[in-house]
MARDRENLUM-582386 format. One record per residue (C-alpha): residue number from 1; x, y, z. Coordinates in Angstrom, 3 decimals. Layout:
REM MARDRENLUM-582386
   k     east    north       up
 NUM        X        Y        Z
...
This chain:
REM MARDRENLUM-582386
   k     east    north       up
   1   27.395    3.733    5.537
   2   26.214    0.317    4.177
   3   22.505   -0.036    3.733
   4   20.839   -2.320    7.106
   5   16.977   -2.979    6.319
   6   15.827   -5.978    8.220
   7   12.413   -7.898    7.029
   8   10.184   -9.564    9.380
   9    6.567  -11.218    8.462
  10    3.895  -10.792   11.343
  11    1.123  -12.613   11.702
  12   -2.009  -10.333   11.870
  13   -5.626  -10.185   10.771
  14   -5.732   -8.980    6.942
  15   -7.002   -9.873    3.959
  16   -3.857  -10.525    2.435
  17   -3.295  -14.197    1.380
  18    0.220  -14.470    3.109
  19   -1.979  -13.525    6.571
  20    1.010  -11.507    7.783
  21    2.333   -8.070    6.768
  22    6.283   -7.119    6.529
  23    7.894   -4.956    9.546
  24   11.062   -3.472    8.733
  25   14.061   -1.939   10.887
  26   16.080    0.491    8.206
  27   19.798    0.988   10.488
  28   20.673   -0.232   13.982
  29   22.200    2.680   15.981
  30   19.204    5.374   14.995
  31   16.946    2.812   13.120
  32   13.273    3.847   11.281
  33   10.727    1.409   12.335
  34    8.396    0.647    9.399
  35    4.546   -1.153    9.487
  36    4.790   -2.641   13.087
  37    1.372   -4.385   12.443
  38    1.616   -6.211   15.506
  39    3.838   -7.125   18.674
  40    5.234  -10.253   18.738
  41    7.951  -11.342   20.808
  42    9.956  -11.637   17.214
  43    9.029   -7.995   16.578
  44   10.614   -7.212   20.271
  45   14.182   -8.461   20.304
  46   14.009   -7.208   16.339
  47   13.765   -3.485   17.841
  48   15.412   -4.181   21.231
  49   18.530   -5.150   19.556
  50   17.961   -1.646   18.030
  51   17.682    2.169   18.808
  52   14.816    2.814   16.910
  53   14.683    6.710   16.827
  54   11.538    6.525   14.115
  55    8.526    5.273   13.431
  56    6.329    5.463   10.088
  57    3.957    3.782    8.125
  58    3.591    2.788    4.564
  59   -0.074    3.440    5.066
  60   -2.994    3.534    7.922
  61   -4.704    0.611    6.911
  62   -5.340   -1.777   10.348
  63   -2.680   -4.647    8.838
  64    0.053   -2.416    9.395
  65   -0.552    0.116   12.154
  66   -1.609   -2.206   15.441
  67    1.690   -2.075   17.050
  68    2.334    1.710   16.828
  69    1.687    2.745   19.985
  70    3.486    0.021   21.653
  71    6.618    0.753   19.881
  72    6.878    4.404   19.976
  73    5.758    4.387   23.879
  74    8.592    1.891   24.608
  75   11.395    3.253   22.375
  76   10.362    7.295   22.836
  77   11.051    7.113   18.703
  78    9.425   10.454   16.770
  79    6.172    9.049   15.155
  80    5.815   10.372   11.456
  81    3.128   10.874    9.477
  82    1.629   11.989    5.963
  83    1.199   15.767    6.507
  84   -2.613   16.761    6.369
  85   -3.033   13.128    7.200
  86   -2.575   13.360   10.609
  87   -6.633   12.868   11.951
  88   -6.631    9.676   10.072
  89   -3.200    8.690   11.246
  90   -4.458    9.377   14.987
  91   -7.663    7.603   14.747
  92   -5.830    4.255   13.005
  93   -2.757    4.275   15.585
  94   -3.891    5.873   18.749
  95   -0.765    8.503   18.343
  96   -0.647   11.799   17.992
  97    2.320   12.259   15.948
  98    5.612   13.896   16.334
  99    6.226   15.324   12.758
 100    4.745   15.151    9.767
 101    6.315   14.165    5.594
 102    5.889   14.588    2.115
 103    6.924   13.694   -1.064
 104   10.741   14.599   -1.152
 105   10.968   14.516    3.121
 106   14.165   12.406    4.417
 107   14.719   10.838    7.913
 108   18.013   10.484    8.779
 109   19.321    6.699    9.674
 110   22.473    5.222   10.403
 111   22.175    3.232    7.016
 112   21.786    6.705    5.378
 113   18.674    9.319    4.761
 114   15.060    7.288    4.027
 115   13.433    9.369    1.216
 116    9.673    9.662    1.240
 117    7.201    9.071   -2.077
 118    3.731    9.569   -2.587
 119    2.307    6.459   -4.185
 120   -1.876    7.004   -3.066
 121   -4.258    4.593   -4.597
 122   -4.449    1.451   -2.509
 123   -4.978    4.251   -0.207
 124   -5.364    8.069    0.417
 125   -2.351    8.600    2.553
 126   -0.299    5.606    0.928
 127    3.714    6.288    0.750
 128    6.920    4.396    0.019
 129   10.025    4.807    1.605
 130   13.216    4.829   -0.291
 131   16.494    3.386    0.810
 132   19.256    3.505   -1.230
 133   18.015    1.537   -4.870
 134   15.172   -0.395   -2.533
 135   11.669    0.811   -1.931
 136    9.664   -0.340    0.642
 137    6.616   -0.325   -0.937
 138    4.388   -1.126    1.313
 139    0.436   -2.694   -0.356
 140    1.707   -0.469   -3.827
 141    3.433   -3.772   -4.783
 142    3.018   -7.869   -4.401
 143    4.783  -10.583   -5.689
 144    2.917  -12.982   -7.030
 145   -0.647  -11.993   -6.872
 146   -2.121   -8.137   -7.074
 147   -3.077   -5.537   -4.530
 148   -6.879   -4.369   -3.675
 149   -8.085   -0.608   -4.855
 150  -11.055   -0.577   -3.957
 151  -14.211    1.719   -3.391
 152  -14.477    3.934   -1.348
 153  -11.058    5.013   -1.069
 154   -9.394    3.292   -3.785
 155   -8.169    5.313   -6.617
 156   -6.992    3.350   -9.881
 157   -5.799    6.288  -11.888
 158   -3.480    7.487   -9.045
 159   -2.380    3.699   -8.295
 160   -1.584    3.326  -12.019
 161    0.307    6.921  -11.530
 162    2.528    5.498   -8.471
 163    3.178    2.245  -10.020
 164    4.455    4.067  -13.177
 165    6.490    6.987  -10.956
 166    8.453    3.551   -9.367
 167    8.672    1.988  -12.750
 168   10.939    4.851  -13.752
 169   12.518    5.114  -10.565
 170   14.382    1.621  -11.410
 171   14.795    0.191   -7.722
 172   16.996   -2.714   -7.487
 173   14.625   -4.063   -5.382
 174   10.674   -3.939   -3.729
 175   10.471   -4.516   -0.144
 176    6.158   -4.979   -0.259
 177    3.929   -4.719    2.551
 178    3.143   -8.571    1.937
 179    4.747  -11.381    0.688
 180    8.623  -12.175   -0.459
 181   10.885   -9.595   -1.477
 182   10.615   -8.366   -5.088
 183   13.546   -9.198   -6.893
 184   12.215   -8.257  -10.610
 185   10.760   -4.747   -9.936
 186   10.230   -3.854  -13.803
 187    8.741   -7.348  -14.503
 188    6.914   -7.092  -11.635
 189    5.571   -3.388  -11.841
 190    4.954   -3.857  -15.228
 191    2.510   -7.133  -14.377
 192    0.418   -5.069  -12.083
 193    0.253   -2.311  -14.716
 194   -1.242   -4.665  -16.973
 195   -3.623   -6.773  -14.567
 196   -5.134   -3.226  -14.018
 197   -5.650   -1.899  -17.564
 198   -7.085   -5.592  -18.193
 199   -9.589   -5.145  -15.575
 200  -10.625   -2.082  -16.773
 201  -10.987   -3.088  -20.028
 202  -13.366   -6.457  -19.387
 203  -15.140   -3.354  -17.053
 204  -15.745   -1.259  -20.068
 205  -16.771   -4.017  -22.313
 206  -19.219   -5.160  -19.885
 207  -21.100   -2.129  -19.900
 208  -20.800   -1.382  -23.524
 209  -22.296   -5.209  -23.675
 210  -25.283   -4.271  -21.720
 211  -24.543   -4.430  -18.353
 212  -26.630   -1.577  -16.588
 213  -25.475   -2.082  -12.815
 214  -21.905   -2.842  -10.910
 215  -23.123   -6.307  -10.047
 216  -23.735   -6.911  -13.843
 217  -19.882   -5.760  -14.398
 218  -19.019   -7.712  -11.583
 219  -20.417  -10.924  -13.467
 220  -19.163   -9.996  -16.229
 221  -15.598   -8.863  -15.907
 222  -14.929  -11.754  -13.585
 223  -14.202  -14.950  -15.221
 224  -13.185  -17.073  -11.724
 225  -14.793  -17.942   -8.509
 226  -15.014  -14.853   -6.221
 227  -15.986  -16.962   -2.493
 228  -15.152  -14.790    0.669
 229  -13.194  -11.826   -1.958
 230  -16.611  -11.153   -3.878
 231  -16.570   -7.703   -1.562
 232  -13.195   -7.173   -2.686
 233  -13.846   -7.538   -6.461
 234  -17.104   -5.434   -5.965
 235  -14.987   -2.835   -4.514
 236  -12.652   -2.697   -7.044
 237  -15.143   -2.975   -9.907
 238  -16.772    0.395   -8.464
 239  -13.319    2.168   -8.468
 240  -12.681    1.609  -12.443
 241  -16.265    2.979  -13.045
 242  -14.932    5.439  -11.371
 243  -11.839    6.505  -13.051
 244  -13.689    5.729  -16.552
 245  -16.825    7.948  -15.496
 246  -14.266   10.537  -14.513
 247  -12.237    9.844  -17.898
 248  -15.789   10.159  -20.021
 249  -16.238    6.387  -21.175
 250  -19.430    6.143  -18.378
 251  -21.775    7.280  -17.049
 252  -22.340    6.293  -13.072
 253  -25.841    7.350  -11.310
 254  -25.460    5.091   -7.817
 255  -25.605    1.694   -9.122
 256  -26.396    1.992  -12.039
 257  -23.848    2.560  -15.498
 258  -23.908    3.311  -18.866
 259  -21.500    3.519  -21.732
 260  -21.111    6.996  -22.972
């Protein structure tokens, strides 16, 4: 049957620069409700003019879980979550869900089965949903701009992992969490690969320069003015000593760093 995914931007509190996140409806007659941040009377006649039998989430992060609750009361949908994610998935939604997935897991829609990846990084329980040769990819992807991994729960060696593992999956197209459709997924994926090895390269020169704490990095392997994001950038400077601590390039003792 042909493919149905339906894209609509709502407004909601996040740190994302478009200040909305993407809901979508994959199918019409037994439809999969995706990242229903928020209600909006948009949001309504989208899933009323459905039968939304589903209801996931890309992730549990607040920009994409608000409306849950709402939806799944009012359509009786199954609620699915990232198996021996459920806690967090109850404490972010306010659901106890139905069933659980993992990597390889397919829901059945009318505009064919919606196959589930594991792409953690920008977060533990992160997944993308596949749909034919498009991927909603939920905050693994963003056109233009890049996506926050940041301390505590950021991971950049298993975002660089899931950004590769959908490189070589070739999707026609990204459906991201933010921002316009991705219509140059290689070009795109390959950018973010890049941005991040960059980072943590002007990370590692900064404390093989003499930089002794992450605030030092931060000055250093910053070049632009970080008003109301300098917590993101802190974050994400913590995660990269991370993954080069764990990779044996530094040495991390709280705050302080040191080239190895």
């Amino acid at each position: 049957m042909r493919e149905r995914v339906r894209r609509l931007s709502v407004p909601v509190a996040t740190r994302a620069p478009t200040g909305a996140t993407n809901a979508y409806l994959v199918g019409r007659d037994s439809a999969l409700l995706v990242d229903p941040a928020a209600r909006t009377d948009e949001l309504d006649a989208l899933v009323a003019e459905a039968t939304v039998e589903h209801v996931a989430v890309t992730h549990t992060h607040p920009d994409h879980v608000a409306a849950v609750a709402d939806y799944a009361a009012e359509t009786g949908a199954t609620v699915w979550a990232r198996r021996w994610r459920e806690k967090r998935f109850e404490r972010a939604t306010g659901v106890e869900p139905d069933r659980t997935f993992v990597e390889g897991t397919e829901i059945d829609t009318d505009a064919g089965p919606v196959g589930v990846f594991d792409t953690p990084g920008h977060a533990v329980d992160h997944v993308a949903f596949g749909v034919g040769d498009r991927i909603l990819c939920g905050d693994l992807a963003v056109e233009p701009g890049s996506v926050v991994v940041g301390a505590p729960e950021g991971d950049v060696r298993a975002y660089l992992t899931a950004l590769r593992r959908l490189l070589a999956k070739r999707p026609a197209r990204l459906l991201p969490g933010h921002g316009p459709v991705i219509r140059e997924p290689k070009t795109t994926l390959e950018r973010l690969i890049r941005h991040r090895l960059d980072r943590e390269a002007k990370v590692l020169e900064a404390v093989r320069e003499g930089a002794t704490s992450v605030d030092d990095v931060l000055d250093a392997a910053y070049e632009k003015d970080l008003t109301g994001v300098e917590d993101l950038a802190r974050a994400t400077v913590v995660a990269h000593v991370e993954k080069l601590a764990r990779e044996g390039d530094v040495s991390r003792d709280g705050e302080r760093v040191r080239p190895l």
